[in-house]
C-alpha positions as CSV (number, residue, x, y, z in Angstrom):
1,X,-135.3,-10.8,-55.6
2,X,-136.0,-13.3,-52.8
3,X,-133.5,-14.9,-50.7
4,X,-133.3,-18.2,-52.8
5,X,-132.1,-16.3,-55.7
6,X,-130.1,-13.9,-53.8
7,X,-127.8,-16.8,-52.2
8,X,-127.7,-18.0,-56.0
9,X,-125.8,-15.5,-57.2
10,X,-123.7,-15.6,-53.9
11,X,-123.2,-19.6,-54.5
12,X,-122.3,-19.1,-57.9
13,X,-119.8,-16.0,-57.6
14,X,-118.2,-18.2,-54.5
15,X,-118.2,-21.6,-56.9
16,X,-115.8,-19.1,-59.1
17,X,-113.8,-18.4,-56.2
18,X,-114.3,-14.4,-56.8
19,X,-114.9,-11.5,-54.5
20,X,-118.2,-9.2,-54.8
21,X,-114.9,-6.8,-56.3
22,X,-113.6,-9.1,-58.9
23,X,-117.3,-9.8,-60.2
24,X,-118.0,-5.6,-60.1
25,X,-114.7,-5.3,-62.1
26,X,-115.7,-7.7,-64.6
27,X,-118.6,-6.2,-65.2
28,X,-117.8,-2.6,-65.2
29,X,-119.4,-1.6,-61.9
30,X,-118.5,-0.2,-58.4
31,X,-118.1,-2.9,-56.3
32,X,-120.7,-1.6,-53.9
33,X,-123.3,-1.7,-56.8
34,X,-122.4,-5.3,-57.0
35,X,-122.9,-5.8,-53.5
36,X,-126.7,-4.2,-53.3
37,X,-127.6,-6.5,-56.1
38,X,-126.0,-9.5,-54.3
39,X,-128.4,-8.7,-51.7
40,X,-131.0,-7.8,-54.0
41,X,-131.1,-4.4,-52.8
42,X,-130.7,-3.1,-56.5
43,X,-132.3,-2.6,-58.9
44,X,-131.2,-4.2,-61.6
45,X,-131.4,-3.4,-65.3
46,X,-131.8,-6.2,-67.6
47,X,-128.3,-5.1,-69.5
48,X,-126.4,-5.6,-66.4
49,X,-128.4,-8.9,-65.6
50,X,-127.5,-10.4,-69.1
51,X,-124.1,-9.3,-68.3
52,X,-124.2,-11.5,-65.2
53,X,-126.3,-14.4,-66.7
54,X,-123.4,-14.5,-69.1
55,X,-120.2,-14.4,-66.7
56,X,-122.5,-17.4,-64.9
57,X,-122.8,-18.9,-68.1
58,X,-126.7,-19.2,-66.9
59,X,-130.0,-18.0,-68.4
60,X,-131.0,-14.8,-66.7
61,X,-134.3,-16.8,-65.1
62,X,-131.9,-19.2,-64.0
63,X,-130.0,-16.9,-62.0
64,X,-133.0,-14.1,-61.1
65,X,-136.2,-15.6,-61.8
């Protein structure tokens, strides 16, 4: 994930006024799984990025691609 779409998620998580441990709660994860995909340090599976897309309310290629 490059750094554009890395500060996307960031922006958008931060829009909802929610910590990385809010967003990992939601979603079922640890929150420092949450934080290695925040910084793209993840790999992510495309269940867990729907999920996300979803919460955003954004396509997943808006918010990874």
């Amino acid at each position: 994930m490059n750094q554009e779409k890395r500060m996307r998620l960031y922006k958008e998580r931060k829009k909802k006024l929610l910590s990385q441990k809010e967003i990992a709660q939601e979603l079922g994860i640890g929150r420092g799984s949450y934080i290695k995909i925040e910084n793209g340090k993840a790999d992510l599976q495309l269940e867990l990025a729907k999920k996300l897309s979803d919460f955003f309310n954004l396509t997943v290629d808006e918010l990874f691609f």
